[in-house]
C-alpha positions in Angstrom: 0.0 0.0 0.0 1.2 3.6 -0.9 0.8 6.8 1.3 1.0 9.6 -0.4 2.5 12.6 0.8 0.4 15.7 1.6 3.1 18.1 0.9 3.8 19.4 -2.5 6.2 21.7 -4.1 5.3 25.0 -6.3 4.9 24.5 -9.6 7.0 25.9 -12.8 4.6 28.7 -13.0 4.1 29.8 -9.6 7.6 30.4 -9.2 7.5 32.8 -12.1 4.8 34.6 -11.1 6.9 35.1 -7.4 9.9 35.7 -9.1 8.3 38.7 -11.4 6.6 40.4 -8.7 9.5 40.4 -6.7 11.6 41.8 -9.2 8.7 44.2 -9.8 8.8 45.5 -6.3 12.7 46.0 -6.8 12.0 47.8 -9.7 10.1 50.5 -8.0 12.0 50.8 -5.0 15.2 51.1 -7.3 13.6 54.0 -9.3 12.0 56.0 -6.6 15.5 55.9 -4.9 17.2 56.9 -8.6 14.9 59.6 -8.3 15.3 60.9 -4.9 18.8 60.9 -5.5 18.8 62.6 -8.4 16.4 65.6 -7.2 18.4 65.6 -4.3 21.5 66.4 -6.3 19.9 69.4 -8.0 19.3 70.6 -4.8 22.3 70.2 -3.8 23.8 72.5 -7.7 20.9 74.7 -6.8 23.0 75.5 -3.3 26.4 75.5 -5.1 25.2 78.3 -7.4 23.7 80.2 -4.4 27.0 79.9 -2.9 28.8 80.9 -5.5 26.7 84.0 -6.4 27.2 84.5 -2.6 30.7 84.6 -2.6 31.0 86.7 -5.3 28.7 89.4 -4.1 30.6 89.1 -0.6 34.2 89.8 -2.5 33.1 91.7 -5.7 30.1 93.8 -4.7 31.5 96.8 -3.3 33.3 97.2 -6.7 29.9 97.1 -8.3 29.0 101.1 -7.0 33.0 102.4 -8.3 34.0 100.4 -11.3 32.9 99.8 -15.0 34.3 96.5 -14.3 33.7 95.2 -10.8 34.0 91.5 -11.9 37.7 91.9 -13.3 39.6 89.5 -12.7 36.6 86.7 -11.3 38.1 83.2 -11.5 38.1 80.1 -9.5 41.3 80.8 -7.7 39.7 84.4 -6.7 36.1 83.0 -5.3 37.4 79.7 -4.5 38.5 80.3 -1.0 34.9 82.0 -0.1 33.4 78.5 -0.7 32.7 76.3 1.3 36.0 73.6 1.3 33.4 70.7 0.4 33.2 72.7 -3.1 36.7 73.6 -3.5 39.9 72.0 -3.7 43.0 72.5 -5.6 41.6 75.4 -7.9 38.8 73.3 -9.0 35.2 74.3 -8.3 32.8 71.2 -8.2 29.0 70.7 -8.3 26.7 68.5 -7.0 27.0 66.1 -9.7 30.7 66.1 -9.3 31.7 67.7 -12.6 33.4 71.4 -12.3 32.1 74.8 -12.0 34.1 77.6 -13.6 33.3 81.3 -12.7 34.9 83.7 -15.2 34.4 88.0 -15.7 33.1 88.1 -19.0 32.3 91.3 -21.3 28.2 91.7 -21.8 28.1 95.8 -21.8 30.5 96.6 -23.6 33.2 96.5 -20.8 35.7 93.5 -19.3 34.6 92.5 -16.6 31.2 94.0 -16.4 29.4 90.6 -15.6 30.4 87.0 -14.5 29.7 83.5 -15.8 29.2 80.4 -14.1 29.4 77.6 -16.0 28.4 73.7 -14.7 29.8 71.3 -16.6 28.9 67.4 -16.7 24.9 67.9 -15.8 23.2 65.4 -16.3 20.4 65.1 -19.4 18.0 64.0 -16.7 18.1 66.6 -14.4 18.8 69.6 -16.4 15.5 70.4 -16.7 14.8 70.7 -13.0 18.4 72.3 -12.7 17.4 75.2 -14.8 14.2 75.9 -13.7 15.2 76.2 -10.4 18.5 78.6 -12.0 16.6 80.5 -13.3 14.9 81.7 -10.5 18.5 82.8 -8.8 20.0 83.6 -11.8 19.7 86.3 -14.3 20.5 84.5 -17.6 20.5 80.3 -18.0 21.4 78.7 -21.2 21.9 75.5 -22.2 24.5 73.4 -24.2 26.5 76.3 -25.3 26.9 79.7 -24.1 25.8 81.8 -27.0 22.6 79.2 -27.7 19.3 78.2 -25.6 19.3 81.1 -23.8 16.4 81.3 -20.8 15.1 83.8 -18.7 17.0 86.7 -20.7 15.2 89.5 -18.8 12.1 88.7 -20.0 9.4 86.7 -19.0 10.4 83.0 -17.1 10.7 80.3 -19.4 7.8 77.4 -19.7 8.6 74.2 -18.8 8.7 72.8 -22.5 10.9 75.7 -23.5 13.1 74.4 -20.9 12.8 70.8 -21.8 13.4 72.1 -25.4 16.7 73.4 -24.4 18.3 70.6 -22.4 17.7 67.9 -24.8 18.7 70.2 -27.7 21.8 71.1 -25.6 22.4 67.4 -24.2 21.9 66.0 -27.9 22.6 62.6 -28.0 25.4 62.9 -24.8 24.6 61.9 -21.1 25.5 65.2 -19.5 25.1 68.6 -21.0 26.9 72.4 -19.7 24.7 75.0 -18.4 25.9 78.3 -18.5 24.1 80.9 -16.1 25.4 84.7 -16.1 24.4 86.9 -12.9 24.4 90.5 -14.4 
């Protein structure tokens, strides 16, 4: 006489169906956390700018009410020391994302040194978007991808959202990270 045995096993497909909702669950969990990080780290470029207009204001503003060119001679090696030494090291300025920051005097009026650029380099495609709508709120000028192109919030009315969106992907093209140049006039 045979017994048989009560217990059983799962079968083929219920182990599937486990497997894929497990690895669903990862999923989500892995992409909400890609995406806290990431916001976090625009937060965190939105504070380097602040710091770096900051800085500048703190060493270069008094020039502003006696010179044509109050920003002469802006570089990283100037504002670097103001930073915070998280930011700077070595005479490289670095972002959230961990690519550099270079503040330069630049000519807008007519004058050397009459206005500054900041420039973030290696910004990720993702986030620019969010980057530069929260830039452009500190900022005077953003632009995207090149200095000279993409320009937002020129002294006119803020940017939409798609015109932002616009920008970074035509800035980014087909790269991973694009430059976003923002000018504080």
């Amino acid at each position: 006489m045979r017994i048989q045995n009560a217990q059983r096993g799962f079968s083929l497909l219920e182990m599937l169906l486990g497997l894929a909702l497990v690895f669903g669950i990862v999923a989500v969990i892995a992409a909400t956390s890609l995406s806290a990080d990431s916001s976090k780290k625009t937060y965190g470029a939105v504070a380097n700018l602040q710091s770096v207009i900051t800085a500048t204001s703190r060493l270069y503003g008094p020039n502003q009410k006696t010179s044509a060119s109050p920003y002469l001679g802006l570089t990283n090696s100037t504002i670097g020391p103001a930073l915070d030494p998280g930011m700077y090291n070595a005479g490289l300025i670095r972002n959230a994302w961990g690519g550099n920051i270079s503040v330069v005097s630049t000519n807008t009026y007519g004058t050397a040194g009459d206005s500054y650029l900041i420039i973030f380099t290696a910004v990720p495609t993702i986030a620019c978007s969010d980057f530069v709508a929260k830039a452009v709120g500190v900022a005077t000028t953003v632009a995207v991808g090149t200095q000279t192109n993409y320009a937002l919030a020129a002294g006119g009315a803020p940017p939409t959202g798609s015109q932002i969106a616009a920008a970074c992907a035509t800035g980014a093209g087909t790269a991973k990270y694009t430059t976003v140049y923002v000018a504080n006039l």
